[in-house]
N, C-alpha and C positions, 0 to 999 in steps of 0.2 A: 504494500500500500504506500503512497505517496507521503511524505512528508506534511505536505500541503493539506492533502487529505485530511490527518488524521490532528493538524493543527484548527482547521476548518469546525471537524467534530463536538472536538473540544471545546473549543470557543462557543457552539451553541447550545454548550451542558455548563458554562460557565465556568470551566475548572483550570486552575491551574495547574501548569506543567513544564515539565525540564526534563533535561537530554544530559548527555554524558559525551565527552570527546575522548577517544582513545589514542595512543600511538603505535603503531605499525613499529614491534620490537625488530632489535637485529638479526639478522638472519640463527645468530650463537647463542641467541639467549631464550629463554625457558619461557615457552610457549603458553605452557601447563600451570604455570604458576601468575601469567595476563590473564590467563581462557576462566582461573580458579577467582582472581579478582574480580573479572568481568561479573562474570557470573553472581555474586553474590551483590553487586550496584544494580543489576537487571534485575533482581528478585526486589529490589524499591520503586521497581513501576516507572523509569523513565519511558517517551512518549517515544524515543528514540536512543540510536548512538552513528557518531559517526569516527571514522578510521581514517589516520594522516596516510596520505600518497608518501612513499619512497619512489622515485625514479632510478631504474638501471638492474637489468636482468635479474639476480634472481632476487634483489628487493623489492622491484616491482612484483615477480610470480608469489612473496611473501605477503604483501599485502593484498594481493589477492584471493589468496587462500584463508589468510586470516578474515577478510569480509566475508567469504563463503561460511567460514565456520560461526561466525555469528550472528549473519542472517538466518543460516540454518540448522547449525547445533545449540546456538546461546538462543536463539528466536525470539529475537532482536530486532525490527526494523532498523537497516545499516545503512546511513549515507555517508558512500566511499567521496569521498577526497579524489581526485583529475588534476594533477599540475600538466599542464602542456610542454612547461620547459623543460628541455632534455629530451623527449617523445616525439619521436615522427607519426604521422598521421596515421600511419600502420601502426604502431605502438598504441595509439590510443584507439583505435579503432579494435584493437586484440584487448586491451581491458572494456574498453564497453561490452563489445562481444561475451567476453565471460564473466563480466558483472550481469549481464543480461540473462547468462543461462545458466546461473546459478539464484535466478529469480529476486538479485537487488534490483529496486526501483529507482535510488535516488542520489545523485549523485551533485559533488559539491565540486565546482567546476574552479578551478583556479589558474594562473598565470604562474605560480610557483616561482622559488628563488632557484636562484643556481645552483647548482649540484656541485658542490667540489669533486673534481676526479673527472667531472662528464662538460666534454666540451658543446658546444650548441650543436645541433644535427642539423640538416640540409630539411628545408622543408618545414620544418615546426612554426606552431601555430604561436605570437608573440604576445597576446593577452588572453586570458579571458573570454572576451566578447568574441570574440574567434572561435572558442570551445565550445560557448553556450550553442552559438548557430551552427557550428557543424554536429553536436549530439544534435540538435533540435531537425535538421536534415536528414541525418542517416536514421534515426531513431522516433521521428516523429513527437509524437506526447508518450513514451512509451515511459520514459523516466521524468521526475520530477527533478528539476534541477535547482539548487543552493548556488548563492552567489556569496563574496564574504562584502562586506560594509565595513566603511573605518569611522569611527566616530572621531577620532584625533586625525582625522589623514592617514595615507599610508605614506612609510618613509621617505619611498621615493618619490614623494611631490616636496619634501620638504627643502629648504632655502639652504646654500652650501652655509655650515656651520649654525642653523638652525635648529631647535626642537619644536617647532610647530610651522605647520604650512603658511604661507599668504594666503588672503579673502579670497585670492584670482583663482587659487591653486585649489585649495576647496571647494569652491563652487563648480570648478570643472573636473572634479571629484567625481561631486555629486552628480552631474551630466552623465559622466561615463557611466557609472554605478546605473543610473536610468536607462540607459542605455542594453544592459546588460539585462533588468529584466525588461526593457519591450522586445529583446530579442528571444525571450523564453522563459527567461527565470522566476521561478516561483515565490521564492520565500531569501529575505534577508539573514544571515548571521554575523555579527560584527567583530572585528578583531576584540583583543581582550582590551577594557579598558578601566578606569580608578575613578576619572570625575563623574558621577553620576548623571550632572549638569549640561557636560559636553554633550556624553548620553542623549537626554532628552532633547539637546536641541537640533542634533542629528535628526533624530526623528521626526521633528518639526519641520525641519529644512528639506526631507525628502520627500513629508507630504505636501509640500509647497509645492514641489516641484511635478507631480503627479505621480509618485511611487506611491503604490496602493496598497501592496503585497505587502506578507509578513514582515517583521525586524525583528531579530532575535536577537537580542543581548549578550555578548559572550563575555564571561566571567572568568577569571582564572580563580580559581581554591587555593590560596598560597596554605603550603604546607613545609617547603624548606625555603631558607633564602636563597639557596644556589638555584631555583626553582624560579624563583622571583626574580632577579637578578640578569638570571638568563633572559626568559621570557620578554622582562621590561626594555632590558636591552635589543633584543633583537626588536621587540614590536613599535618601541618608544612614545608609550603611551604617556598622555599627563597625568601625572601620579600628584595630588593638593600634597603641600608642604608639610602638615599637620600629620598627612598617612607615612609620606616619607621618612619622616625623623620619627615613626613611632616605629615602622619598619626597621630603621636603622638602631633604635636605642635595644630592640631583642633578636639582631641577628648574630646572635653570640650563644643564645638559648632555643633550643630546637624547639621545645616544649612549648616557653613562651612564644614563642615565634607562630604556631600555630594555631595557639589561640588566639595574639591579635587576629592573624588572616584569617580565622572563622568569624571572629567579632566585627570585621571589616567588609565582609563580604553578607554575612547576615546583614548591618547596618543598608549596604548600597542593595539588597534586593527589594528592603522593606521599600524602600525609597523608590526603588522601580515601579514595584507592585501598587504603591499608592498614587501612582500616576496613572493606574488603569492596566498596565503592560503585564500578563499571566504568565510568562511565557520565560525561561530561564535557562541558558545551556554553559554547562560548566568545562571548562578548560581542566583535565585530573592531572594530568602528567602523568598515568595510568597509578595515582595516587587515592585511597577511596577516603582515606578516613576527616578532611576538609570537607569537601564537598557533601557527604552526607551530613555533617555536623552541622552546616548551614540549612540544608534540607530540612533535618532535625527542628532545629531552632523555627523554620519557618510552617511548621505544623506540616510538609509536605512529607514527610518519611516519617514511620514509626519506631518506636527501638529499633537501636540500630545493633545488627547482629556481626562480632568480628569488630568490634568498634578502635581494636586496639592494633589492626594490621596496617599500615601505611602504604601499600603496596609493593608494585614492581619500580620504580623508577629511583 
């Protein structure tokens, strides 16, 4: 069933709901012990899960098998991840193909970073918007396609030695972003983001501009600071001062460190939620014990079973 679908449903039962984001392990590492975590976040009712794209032989056959197995061993609605870069048209046309017949619907259509190791290939498709119209081509409405949204901008519109975009560079953001679903795309996910503010006025700004579709909120569950650190550096969200330096005064304590990031993330969903937005996808690091503890707190999950495993990552 579609994404869109089953966000659709929901929305006319009034309920809220959230998703799970997984990562696509190394080819050497313990399967058994993702598939064991996965498994007990899926037994909390998320609406979905979706799987990070690896690009390049057998990480891509890797991620492909890991969506198999949890669209149809975890039985899971699975929206795979599609970066175009590093893939030839063949390449991507061999993962829809077998996302197709292993009966995933929904795929999250990306432009993807570079791959270290893998140089660009002859032929590939250079955004995004490229991807959505060629699944939407070969594949009809067959799949429901995920676009991502930046509430801060993504990196590279931002200004050399800047951390936030120009008015120019945003707003021709948000164009492309429109663009992407008038060419197909169903439902928004936004990179992971901290001001809640920026947040809603992204959503503002997209319905000005006639984006109709969903927007989903993407959340990270800080649960280590190497976790957070990474993530914020690579994404370069605006992080408010206050969370900053409260980040900074417990990255020396695991402990404490996780409970700000549950008290932090509990705080910014309440704040979503009471702007009317039901709808909540958390960023794990394939990490479970955050992200339910927010769930928890927000009456969405019940005890929480295994409460003291951290995960795989």
């Amino acid at each position: 069933m579609k994404v869109i679908e089953k966000i659709k449903a929901a929305s006319d039962e009034g309920k809220a709901i959230f998703s799970f984001e997984f990562l696509t392990p190394r080819p050497k590492e313990d399967l058994d012990k993702l598939f064991s975590m996965m498994g007990r976040m899926v037994n909390h009712g998320p609406l979905f899960c979706d799987l990070t794209w690896r690009a390049g032989g057998r990480e891509a056959d890797l991620t492909l098998e890991v969506a198999n197995r949890m669209q149809n061993e975890v039985g899971i609605e699975t929206l795979l991840h599609l970066a175009c870069t590093g893939m030839t048209v063949e390449m991507i046309d061999h993962a829809l193909d077998t996302a197709r017949a292993n009966g995933i619907h929904n795929i999250l259509a990306l432009k993807g970073d570079p791959v270290k190791g893998l140089a660009p290939v002859e032929g590939e498709f250079t955004s995004a918007l490229e991807l959505v119209k060629h699944i939407r081509a070969r594949h009809g409405d067959y799949f429901g396609i995920v676009v991502a949204g930046y509430p801060d901008g993504h990196p590279s519109i931002f200004a050399e030695g800047s951390d936030a975009p120009t008015e120019e560079a945003y707003q021709n953001d948000l164009v492309y972003l429109k663009e992407k679903v008038d060419a197909g795309a169903d439902v928004i996910i936004t990179q992971l983001f901290f001001d809640v503010d920026s947040f809603l006025k992204f959503v503002d700004d997209c319905r000005k501009i006639g984006i109709t579709c969903p927007i989903i909120p993407g959340l990270l569950a800080v649960s280590t600071y190497r976790n957070f650190s990474y993530m914020t550096r690579m994404c370069k969200p605006k992080i408010p001062k206050e969370m900053k330096d409260g980040f900074e005064l417990v990255k020396d304590n695991e402990e404490a460190l996780m409970e700000y990031g549950i008290k932090i993330g509990t705080e910014m969903c309440k704040k979503i939620m009471a702007h009317g937005i039901k709808t909540l996808h958390f960023y794990t690091i394939n990490r479970e014990k955050a992200a339910l503890a927010i769930l928890k707190n927000l009456g969405l999950v019940s005890e929480l079973e295994g409460g003291d495993r951290n995960g795989v990552a």
